[in-house]
N, C-alpha and C positions, 0 to 999 in steps of 0.2 A: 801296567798300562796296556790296553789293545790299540787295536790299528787304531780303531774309531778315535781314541782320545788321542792319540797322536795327533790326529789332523788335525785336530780342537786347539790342540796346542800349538804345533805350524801357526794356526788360521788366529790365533791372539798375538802372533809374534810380527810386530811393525816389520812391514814391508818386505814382508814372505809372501807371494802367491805361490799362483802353478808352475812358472817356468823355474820358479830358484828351486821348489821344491821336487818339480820331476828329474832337476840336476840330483839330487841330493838322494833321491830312490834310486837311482840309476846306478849310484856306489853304493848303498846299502842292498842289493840285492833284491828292491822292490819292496821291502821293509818301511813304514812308516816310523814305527817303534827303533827299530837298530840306526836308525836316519838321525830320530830325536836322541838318543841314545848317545849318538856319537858327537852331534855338532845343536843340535836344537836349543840348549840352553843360553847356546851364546850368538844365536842369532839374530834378536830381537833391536831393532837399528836405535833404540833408545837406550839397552841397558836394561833394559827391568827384567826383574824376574818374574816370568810364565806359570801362574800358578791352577795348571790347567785341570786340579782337584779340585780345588770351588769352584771353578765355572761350571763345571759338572753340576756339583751339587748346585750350584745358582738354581742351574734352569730345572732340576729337577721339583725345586723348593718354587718357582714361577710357574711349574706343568706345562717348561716348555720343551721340546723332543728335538735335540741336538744330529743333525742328520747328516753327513761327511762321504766323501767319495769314495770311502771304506763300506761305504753298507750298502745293502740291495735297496735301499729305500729311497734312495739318491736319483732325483730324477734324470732319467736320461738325455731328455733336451739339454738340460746343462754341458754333459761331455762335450757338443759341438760347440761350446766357447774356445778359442782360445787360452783363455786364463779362466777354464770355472770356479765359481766358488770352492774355498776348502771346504766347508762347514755351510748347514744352514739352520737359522734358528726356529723354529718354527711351534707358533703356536693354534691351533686346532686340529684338524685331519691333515698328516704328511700326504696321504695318497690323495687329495686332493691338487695336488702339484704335478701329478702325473695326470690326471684326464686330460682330454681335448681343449684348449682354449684356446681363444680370441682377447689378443690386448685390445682395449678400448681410452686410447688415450687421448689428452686434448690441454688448451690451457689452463693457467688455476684462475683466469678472469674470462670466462665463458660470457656470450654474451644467452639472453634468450631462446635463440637459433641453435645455440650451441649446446647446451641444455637439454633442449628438444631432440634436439639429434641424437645427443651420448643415450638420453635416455629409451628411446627405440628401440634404437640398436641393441643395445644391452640385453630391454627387458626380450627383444625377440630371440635374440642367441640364445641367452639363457630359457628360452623358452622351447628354443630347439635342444637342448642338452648339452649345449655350450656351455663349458667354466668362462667366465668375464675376469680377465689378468687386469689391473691395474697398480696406480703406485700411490693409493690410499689419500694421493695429496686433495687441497682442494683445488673446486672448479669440475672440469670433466671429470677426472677422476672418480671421486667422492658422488658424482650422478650416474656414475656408469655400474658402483658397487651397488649403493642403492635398488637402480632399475631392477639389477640379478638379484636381489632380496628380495625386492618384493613380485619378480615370477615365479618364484622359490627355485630360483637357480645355483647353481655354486660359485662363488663367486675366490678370488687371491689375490691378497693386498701386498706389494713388495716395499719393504717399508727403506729407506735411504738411510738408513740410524739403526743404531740399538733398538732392539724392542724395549727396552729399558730409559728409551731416552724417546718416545715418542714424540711425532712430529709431522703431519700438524696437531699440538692435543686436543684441538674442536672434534679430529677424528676419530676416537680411541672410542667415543663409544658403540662408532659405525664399526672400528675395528672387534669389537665385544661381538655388535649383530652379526658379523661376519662367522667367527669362529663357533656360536650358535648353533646359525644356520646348518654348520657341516662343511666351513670353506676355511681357509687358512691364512694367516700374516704370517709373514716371511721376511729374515734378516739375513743375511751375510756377515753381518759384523759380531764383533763380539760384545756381551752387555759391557757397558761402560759409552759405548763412543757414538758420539754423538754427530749429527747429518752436519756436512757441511757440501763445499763446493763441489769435493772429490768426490765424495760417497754416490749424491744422487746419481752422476752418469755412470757409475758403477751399479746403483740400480736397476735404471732404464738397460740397461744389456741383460739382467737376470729377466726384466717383464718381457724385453722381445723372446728372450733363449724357451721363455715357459711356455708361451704360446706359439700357435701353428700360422699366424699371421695378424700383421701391429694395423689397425685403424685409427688413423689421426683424424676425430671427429672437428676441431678447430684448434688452428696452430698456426699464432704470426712467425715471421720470419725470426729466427734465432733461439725458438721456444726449444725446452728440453724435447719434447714432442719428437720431434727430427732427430735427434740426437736415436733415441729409442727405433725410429724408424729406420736410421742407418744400419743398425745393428741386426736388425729383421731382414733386412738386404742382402747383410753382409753373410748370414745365415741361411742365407737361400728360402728364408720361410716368405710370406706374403706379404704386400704391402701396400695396403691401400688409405684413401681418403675421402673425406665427407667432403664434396661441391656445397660453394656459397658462393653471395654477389661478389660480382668479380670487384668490387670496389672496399670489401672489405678488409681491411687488415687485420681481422684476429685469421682470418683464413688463407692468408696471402703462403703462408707456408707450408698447407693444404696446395693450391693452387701449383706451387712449384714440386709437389712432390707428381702431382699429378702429369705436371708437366716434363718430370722425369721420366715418367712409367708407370708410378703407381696406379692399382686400377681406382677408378673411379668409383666409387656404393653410394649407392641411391638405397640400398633397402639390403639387410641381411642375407638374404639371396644371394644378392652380389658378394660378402664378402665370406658364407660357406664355397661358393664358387670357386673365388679365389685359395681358401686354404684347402680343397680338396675331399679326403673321406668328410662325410656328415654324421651327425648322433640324431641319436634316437629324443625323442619329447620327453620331456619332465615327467618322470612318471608323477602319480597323485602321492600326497607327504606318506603315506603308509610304506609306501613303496622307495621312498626317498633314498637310505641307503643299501639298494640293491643295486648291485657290479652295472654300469653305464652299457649298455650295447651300444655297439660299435658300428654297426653295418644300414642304420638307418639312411634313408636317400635324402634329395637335399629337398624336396618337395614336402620333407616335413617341416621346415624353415618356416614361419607363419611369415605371412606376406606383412609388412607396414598397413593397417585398415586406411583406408581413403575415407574422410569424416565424409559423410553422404550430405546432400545440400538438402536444409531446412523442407524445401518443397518436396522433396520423396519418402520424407517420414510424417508417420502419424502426426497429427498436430500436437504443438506441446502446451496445453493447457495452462502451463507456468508464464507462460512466456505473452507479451501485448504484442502488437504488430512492429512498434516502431523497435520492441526489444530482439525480436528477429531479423528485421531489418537488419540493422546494426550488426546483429552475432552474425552475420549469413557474411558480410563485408571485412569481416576481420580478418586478415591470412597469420598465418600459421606463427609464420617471425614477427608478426607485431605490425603495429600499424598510429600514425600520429593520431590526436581525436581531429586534428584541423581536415586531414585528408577523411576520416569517415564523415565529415560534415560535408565536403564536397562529392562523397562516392555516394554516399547517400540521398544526398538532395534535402533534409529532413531540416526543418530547424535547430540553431546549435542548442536551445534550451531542451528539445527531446532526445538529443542524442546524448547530452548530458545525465538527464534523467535515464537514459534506457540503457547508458554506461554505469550507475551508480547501482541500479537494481540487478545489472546482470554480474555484478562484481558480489551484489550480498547473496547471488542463488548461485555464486560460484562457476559461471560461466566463463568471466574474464577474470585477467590480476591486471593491476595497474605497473606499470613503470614508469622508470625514470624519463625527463623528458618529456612529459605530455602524451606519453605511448601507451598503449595496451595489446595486450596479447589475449590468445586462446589460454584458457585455465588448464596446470598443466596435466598431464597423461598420470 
């Protein structure tokens, strides 16, 4: 046995962390191995026995890369938990845990706004050479790993389960594009156990610990979201949120983080700002795994584009009058058809019409409610 499997084995044993087990180094001499040697097999609060040569072989026979506080590979954000992880599971690039990132968290019932938001954000960090942390769930989540896919950023999913026990399994195959890319899912647990109550906020402290500061793009009051962001706090890293109507309640828990302190972001800017050193741009896919420079300024941050209004570009030949009309009057979070019929002045049969054609050239999406929005980014 080495240290490494030692922890592996700690890290399967019910209701061992780090405080029982740095009791338990501290009589072995700092020994992992002489620790388990002496008391480990009978520590597991269930009775079972630790059979911590298959899990070995498990994740070897899954090509997943077992990474414990025993080895250089171990990211260092982690030591500043309290109770870090013993072990972590980890399937794609482990060094991908150690670059630069930014959590990008939110609810798993995002409205449109919210959506729009995570995915900005995301696709522009990662477009500055920001990893985008999340917790693979859906909702913000799941648009925030996307966004970093498709700037070809890096992107780290923290999964609340077993990699063996995924969850949500809608996700697993954004978790595939992920590990792909050159980014990583990531477990604490060991295979077998499965997400429940405990687990996820046991997560959200490994997604604040990874990143240099947690963005709650929309978050009602009570959401994990906060949970995650306390942790970022409590860690002295960053903590900021995404502003919406103040009447809205998937943001109402945005609002009060804000009204705590967190900084406020309007645009990526704001939140390299807030966490500090910046990186350098995505280099071009040739270039993609060469060592991340570090010492880029934050002015390489691409700004949010401001859609420029209909009148200051070339005209677009696709497009009738009343179908510009219309797209010119749409704002960003949606908009009822009853109020484009009175912003526009147009009759409701053209607006109908110039809603239906600009939805088949892809200009708008319909929603629930009689709504429509911008087609997304």
């Amino acid at each position: 046995m080495t240290e490494s499997e030692a922890y592996v084995a700690f890290n399967m044993c019910d209701g061992v962390g780090w405080v029982r087990l740095a009791a338990l180094l501290a009589k072995s001499g700092g020994s992992a191995v002489r620790a388990w040697n002496e008391s480990g097999p009978h520590l597991d609060a269930l009775g079972r026995s630790v059979d911590w040569a298959a899990e070995c072989a498990l994740a070897a026979k899954r090509r997943t890369t077992i990474v414990t506080m025993a080895d250089a590979a171990y990211p260092a954000a982690l030591r500043d938990l309290a109770s870090p992880p013993l072990a972590l599971y980890v399937t794609g690039d482990p060094a991908a845990l150690a670059r630069p990132g930014v959590a990008v968290v939110g609810t798993r019932h995002p409205t449109v706004y919210g959506e729009d938001m995570a995915r900005l954000f995301a696709r522009d960090l990662a477009r500055a050479g920001w990893s985008v942390v999340s917790g693979l769930a859906a909702g913000v989540d799941a648009v925030a790993h996307k966004a970093a896919l498709a700037a070809k950023g890096v992107t780290v999913g923290v999964l609340g389960g077993a990699l063996d026990k995924f969850f949500p399994p809608e996700n697993a195959p954004l978790a595939r594009a992920i590990v792909k890319a050159g980014g990583a899912v990531v477990s604490e647990f060991p295979f077998g156990r499965a997400p429940d109550r405990q687990t996820f906020p046991q997560r959200n402290r490994v997604v604040a610990a990874l990143a240099r500061g947690t963005l709650a793009v929309e978050a009602p009051r009570g959401s994990g979201t906060l949970i995650t962001c306390d942790w970022a706090k409590k860690l002295g890293r960053a903590v900021m949120a995404v502003p919406a109507n103040l009447d809205s309640k998937n943001s109402a828990g945005c609002w009060d983080l804000i009204r705590a302190g967190a900084r406020c972001a309007a645009c990526a800017e704001d939140v390299v700002a807030a966490c500090g050193a910046a990186c350098a741009p995505v280099a071009e896919k040739t270039a993609e795994k060469e060592a991340l420079p570090q010492a880029a300024a934050v002015r390489n941050v691409p700004r949010r584009e401001k859609a420029p209004e209909p009148a200051e570009t070339p005209p677009d030949m696709a497009l009738t009058l009343e179908e510009a009309a219309v797209l010119k009057t749409v704002p960003s979070g949606g908009v009822s058809v009853d109020m484009l019929i009175h912003r526009t002045k147009l009759p409701p049969a053209k607006v109908n019409g110039a809603l239906v054609s600009l939805r088949l050239k892809k200009k708008l999406r319909f929603l629930p409610g009689n709504r429509v929005a911008p087609a997304a980014v």
